[in-house]
MIPA-531417 format. One record per residue (C-alpha): x, y, z. Coordinates in nm, 2 decimals, padded with zeros to 4 digits. Example, Ala and Ser with C-alpha at 12.3 -4.5 7.8 and 13.67 -1.06 7.14 Angstrom:
<pts>
       px       py       pz
    01.23   -00.45    00.78
    01.37   -00.11    00.71
</pts>
This chain:
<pts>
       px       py       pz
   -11.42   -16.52   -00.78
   -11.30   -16.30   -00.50
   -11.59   -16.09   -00.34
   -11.49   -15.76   -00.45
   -11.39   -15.83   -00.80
   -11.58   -15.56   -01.00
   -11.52   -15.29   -00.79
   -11.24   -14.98   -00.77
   -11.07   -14.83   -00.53
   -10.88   -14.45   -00.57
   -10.64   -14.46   -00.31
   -10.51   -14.12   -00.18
   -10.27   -14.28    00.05
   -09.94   -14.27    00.20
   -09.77   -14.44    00.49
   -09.94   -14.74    00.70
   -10.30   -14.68    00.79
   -10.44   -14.58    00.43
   -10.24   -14.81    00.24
   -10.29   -15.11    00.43
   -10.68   -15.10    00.39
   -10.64   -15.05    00.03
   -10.47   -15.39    00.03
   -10.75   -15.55    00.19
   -10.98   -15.46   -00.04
   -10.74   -15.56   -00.33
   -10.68   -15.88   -00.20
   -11.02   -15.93   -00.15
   -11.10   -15.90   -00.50
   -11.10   -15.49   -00.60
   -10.90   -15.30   -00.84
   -10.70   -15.05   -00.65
   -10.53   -14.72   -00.83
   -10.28   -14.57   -00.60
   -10.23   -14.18   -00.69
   -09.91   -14.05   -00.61
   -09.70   -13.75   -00.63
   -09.43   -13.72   -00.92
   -09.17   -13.64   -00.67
   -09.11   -13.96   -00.48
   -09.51   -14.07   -00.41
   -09.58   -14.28   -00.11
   -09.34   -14.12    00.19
   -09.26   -14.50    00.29
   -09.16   -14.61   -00.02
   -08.83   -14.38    00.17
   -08.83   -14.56    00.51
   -08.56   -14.78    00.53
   -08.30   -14.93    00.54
   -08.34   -15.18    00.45
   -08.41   -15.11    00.06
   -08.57   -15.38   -00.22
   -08.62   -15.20   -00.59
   -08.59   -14.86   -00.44
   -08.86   -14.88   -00.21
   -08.85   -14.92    00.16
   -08.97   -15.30    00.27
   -09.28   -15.17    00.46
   -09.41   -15.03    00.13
   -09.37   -15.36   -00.04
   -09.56   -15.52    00.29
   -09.85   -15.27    00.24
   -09.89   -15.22   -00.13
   -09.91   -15.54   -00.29
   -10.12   -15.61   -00.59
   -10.22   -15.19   -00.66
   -10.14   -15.01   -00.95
   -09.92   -14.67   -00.96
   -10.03   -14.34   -01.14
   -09.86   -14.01   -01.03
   -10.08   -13.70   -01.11
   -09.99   -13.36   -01.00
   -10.30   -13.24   -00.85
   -10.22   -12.93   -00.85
   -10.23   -12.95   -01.24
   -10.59   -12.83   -01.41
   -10.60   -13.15   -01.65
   -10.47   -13.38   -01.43
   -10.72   -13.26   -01.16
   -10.98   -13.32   -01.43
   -10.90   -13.65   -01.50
   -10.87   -13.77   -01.18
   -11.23   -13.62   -01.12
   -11.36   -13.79   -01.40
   -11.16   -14.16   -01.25
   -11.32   -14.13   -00.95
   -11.68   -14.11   -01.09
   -11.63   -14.41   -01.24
   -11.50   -14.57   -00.94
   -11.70   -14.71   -00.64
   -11.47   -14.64   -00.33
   -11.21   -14.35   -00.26
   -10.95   -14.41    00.03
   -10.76   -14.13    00.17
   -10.49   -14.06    00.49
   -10.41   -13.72    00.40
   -10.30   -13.47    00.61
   -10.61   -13.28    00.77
   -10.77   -13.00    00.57
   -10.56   -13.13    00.25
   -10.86   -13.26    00.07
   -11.08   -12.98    00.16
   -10.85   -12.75    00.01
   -10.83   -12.97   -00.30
   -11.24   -12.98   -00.29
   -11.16   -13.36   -00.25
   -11.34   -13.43    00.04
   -11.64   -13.61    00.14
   -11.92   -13.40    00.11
   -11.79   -13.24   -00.18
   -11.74   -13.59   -00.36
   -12.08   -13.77   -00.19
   -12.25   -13.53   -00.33
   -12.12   -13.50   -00.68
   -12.14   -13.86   -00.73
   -12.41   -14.03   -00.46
   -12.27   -14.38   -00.57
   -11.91   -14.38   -00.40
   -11.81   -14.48   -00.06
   -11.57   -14.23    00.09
   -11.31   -14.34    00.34
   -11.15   -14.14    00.56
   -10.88   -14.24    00.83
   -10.71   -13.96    01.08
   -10.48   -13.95    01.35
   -10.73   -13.79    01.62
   -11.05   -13.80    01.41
   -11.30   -13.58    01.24
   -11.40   -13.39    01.52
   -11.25   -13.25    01.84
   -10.94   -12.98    01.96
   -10.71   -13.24    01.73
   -10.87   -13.31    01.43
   -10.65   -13.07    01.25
   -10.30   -13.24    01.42
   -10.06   -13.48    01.23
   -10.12   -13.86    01.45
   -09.86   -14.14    01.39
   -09.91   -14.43    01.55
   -09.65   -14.41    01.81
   -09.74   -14.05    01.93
   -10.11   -14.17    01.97
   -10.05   -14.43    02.16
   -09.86   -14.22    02.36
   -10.16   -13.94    02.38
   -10.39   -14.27    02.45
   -10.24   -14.41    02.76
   -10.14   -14.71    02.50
   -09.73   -14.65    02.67
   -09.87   -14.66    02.98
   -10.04   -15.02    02.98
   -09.72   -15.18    02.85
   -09.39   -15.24    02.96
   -09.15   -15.39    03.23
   -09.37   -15.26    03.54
   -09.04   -15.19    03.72
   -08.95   -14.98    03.43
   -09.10   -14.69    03.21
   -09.37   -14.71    02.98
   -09.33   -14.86    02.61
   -09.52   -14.87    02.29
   -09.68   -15.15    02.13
   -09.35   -15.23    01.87
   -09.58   -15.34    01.55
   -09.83   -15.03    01.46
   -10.14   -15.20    01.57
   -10.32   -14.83    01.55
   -10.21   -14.80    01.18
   -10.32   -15.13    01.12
   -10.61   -15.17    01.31
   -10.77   -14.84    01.16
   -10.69   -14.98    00.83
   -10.92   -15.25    00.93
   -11.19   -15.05    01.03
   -11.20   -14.90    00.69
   -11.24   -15.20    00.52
   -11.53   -15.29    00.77
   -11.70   -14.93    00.67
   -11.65   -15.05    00.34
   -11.82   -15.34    00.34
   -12.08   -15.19    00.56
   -12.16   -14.91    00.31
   -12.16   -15.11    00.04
   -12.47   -15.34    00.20
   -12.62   -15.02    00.21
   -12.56   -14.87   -00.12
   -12.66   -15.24   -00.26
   -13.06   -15.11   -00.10
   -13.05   -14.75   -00.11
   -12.81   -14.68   -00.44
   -12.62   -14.47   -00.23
   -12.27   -14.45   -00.06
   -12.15   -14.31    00.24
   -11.86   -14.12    00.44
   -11.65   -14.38    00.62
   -11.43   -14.19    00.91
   -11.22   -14.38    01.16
   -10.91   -14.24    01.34
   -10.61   -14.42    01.51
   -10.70   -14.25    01.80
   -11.04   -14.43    01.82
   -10.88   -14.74    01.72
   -10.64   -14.72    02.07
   -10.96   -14.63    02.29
   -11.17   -14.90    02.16
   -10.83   -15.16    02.20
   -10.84   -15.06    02.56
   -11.17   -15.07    02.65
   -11.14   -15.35    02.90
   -10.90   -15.14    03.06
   -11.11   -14.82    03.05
   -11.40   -15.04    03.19
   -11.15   -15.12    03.48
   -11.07   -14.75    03.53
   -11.42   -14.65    03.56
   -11.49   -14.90    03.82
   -11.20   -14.93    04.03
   -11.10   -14.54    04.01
   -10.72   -14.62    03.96
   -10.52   -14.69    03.66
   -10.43   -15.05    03.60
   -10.12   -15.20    03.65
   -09.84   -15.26    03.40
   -09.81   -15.56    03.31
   -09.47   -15.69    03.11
   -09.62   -16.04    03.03
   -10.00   -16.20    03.10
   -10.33   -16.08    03.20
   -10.39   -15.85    03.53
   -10.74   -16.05    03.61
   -10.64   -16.42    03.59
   -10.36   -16.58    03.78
   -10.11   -16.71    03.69
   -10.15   -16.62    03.36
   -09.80   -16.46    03.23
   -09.43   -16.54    03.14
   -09.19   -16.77    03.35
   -08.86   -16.83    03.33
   -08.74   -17.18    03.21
   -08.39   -17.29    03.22
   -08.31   -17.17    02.86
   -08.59   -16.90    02.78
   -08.90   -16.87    02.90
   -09.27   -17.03    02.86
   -09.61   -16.84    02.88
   -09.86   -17.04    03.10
   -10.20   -16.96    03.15
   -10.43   -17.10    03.37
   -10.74   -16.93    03.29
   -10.96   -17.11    03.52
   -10.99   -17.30    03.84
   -10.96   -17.63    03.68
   -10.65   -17.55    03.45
   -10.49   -17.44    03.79
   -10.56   -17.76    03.96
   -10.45   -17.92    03.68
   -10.13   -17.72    03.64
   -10.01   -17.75    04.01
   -10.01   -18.13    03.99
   -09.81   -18.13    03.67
   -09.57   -17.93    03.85
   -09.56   -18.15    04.15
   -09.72   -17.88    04.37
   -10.03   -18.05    04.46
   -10.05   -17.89    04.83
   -10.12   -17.58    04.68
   -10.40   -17.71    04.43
   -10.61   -17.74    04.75
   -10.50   -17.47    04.97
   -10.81   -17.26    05.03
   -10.57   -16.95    04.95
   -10.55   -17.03    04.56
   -10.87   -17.20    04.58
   -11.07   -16.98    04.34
   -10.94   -16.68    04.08
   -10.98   -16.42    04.31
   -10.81   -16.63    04.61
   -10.51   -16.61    04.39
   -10.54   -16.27    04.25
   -10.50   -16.17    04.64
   -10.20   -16.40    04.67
   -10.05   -16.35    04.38
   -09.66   -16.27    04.47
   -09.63   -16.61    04.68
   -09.81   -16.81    04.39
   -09.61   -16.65    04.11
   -09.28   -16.71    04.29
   -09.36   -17.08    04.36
   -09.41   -17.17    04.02
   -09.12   -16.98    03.88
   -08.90   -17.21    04.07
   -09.02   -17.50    03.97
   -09.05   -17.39    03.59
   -08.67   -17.24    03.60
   -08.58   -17.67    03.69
   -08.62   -17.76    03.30
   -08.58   -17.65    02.91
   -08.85   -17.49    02.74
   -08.92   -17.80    02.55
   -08.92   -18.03    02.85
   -09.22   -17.80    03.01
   -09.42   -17.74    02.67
   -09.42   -18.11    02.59
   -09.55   -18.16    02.99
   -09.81   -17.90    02.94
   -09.91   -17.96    02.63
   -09.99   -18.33    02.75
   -10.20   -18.20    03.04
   -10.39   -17.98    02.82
   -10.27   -17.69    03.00
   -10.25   -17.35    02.76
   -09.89   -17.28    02.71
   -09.65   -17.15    02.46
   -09.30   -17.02    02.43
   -09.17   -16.71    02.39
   -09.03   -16.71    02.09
   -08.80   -16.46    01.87
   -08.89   -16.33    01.54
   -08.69   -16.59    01.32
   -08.86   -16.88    01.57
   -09.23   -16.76    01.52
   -09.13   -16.76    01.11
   -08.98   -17.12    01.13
   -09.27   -17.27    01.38
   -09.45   -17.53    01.24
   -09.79   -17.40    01.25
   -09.68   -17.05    01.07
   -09.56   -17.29    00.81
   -09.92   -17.52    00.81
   -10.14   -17.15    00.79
   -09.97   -17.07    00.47
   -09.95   -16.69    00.59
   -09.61   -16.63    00.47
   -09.53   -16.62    00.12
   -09.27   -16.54   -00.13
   -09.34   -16.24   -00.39
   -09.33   -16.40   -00.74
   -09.10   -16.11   -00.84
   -08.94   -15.94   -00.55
   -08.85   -16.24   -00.38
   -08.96   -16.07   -00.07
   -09.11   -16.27    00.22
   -09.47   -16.12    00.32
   -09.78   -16.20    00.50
   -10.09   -16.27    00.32
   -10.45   -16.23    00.43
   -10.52   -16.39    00.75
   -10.85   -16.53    00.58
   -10.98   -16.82    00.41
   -11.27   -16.84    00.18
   -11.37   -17.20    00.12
   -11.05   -17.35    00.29
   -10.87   -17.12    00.03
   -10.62   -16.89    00.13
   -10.73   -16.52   -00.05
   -10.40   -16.46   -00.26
   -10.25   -16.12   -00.35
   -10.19   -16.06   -00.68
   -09.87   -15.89   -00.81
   -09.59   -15.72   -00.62
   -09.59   -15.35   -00.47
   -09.57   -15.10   -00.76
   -09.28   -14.93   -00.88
   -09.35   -14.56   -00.88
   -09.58   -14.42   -01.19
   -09.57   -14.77   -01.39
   -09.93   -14.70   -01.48
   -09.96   -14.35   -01.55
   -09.93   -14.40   -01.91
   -10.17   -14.69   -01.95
   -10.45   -14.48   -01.74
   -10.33   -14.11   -01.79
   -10.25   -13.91   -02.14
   -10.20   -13.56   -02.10
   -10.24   -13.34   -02.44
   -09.85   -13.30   -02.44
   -09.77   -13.64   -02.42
   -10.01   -13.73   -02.64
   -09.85   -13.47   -02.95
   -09.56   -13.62   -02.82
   -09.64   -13.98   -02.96
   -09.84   -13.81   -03.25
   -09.50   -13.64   -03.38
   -09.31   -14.00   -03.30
   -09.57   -14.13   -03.51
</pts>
């Protein structure tokens, strides 16, 4: 039995944020109705190329295992319905442009208070709150408003985004977590509760080590293209056919690491002696390792490493990372019964078991008819009758 089974989910949902929490909470066991709109539904089910079943790839990636009804909301009986679903439902998920539910009298308090039972979840770009609530947030525009562009990237060049949307994502995960949260709470009180998270809160709270830095040390922390700004070395090197992160997180990894690479003067040299002895002298450190790393392969230096005990990996490409042995041992990456699409599953495990997905991404509408009847489909059947 998966935890959730039991429960439902109303997902009012488009793109990444919204849609990925819904698939949480399907894989982990609830029933999960996606509502879409007739003309096209989902907006991602259009990003692409590339194209599988007429639906972009990253709505395959976020949508497994839900079903598809399209309503017209704008539609009395339709509206009425869908009132009526979600009173018999336990948890309503929604990404929707600010002020769209409001106007629909589909928000929060409106729906709390109609039916004390559900568990209302509500992800922004910029929050409930504040000069932005009311703005449109994607991910890569917030983490450009949150300083995310400026904490990453070559530091000799400009500033870059985080390439995956770890905001989308991550606030996704925060909804499940309100989720679960509310429903300890409605399991005392009978109650639910207004979840609200926001990609914007999900950056500041990712960067809260560097904000805690900030507020300390009064000026903005370095850009850092590869490793850690507080431990050293702890970053990317250059081997002689790619390159190898290395991290030396503490005084005896370095000493370690320095005799492995035949440097053992500098494993005693009161200059490197401690963390911040080598923070101070980074640049001479740094360069003294790169040239002894840049001697061998990649494989010649993990295999050394790995037999010190010394943290290391390589950096590899996308194709690599999917072929590494230890991607393959997790399980995380399987093949959709129908699609034939590779896709990740849940990083969990309950009981050594992997938490499966059931069923591919929907195809747009495939269960309106089995959930929705409108009169004039329904004199329609009656007269095929």
């Amino acid at each position: 039995m998966k935890p959730l089974e039991g429960l439902r989910v109303v997902e009012l949902a488009q793109n990444l944020a919204g849609p990925f929490c819904g698939e949480i909470l399907g894989a982990l066991g609830a029933e999960v109705v996606k509502i879409e709109r007739p003309d096209g539904g989902d907006d991602v089910r259009g990003w692409g190329p590339p194209f599988h079943e007429g639906a972009g790839t990253a709505f395959h990636a976020l949508n497994l295992g839900k079903k598809s009804v399209t309503l017209d909301l704008k539609d009395p009986e339709s509206f009425a319905w869908l009132l009526d679903f979600i009173g018999e439902s336990d948890i309503v998920l929604h990404n929707m442009r600010p002020g769209v539910m409001k106007e629909l009298s589909l928000d929060g308090e409106t729906l709390t208070a109609r039916f004390p039972h559900l568990i209302y979840v509500e992800i922004s770009g910029y929050g409930a709150t504040g000069p932005m609530a009311s703005s449109l947030g994607y991910d890569t525009i917030v983490q450009a408003v949150t300083g995310f562009f400026h904490l990453n990237g070559d530091p000799d060049g400009k500033p870059s985004r985080v390439g995956p949307s770890v905001l989308d994502m991550g606030s996704g995960m925060w909804g499940v977590i309100g989720v679960l949260s509310a429903l300890r709470i409605r399991e005392k009180t009978g109650k639910g509760a207004i979840i609200d998270t926001s990609l914007m809160e999900t950056a500041l709270s990712y960067i809260a080590p560097a904000i805690a830095n900030y507020s300390l040390a009064k000026t903005p922390p370095p850009r850092l293209r590869a490793g850690i700004m507080k431990v050293v070395p702890f970053e990317a090197f250059p081997t002689s056919d790619g390159e190898i992160i290395v991290a030396a997180a503490n005084d005896r990894l370095f000493r370690r690491l320095m005799v492995t690479l035949g440097l053992n003067a500098m494993a005693e040299d009161e200059r490197f002696r401690h963390n911040k002895d080598r923070a101070a002298n980074k640049a001479e450190l740094i360069e003294a390792i790169r040239a002894v790393l840049s001697t061998q392969t990649t494989g010649y230096w993990l295999e050394a490493l790995t037999k010190a005990s010394i943290p290391c990996g390589p950096v590899n490409t996308l194709p690599q990372a999917l072929d590494h042995p230890q991607t393959q041992a997790l399980g995380m990456i399987r093949e959709c019964a129908n699609s034939g699409l590779k896709l990740t599953s849940l990083p969990i495990r309950f009981d050594r078991q992997r938490v499966s997905i059931d069923g591919d991404a929907p195809a747009l509408g495939v269960d309106t008819d089995a959930n929705v009847r409108t009169d004039a489909q329904r004199r329609a059947q009656a007269s095929n009758d």
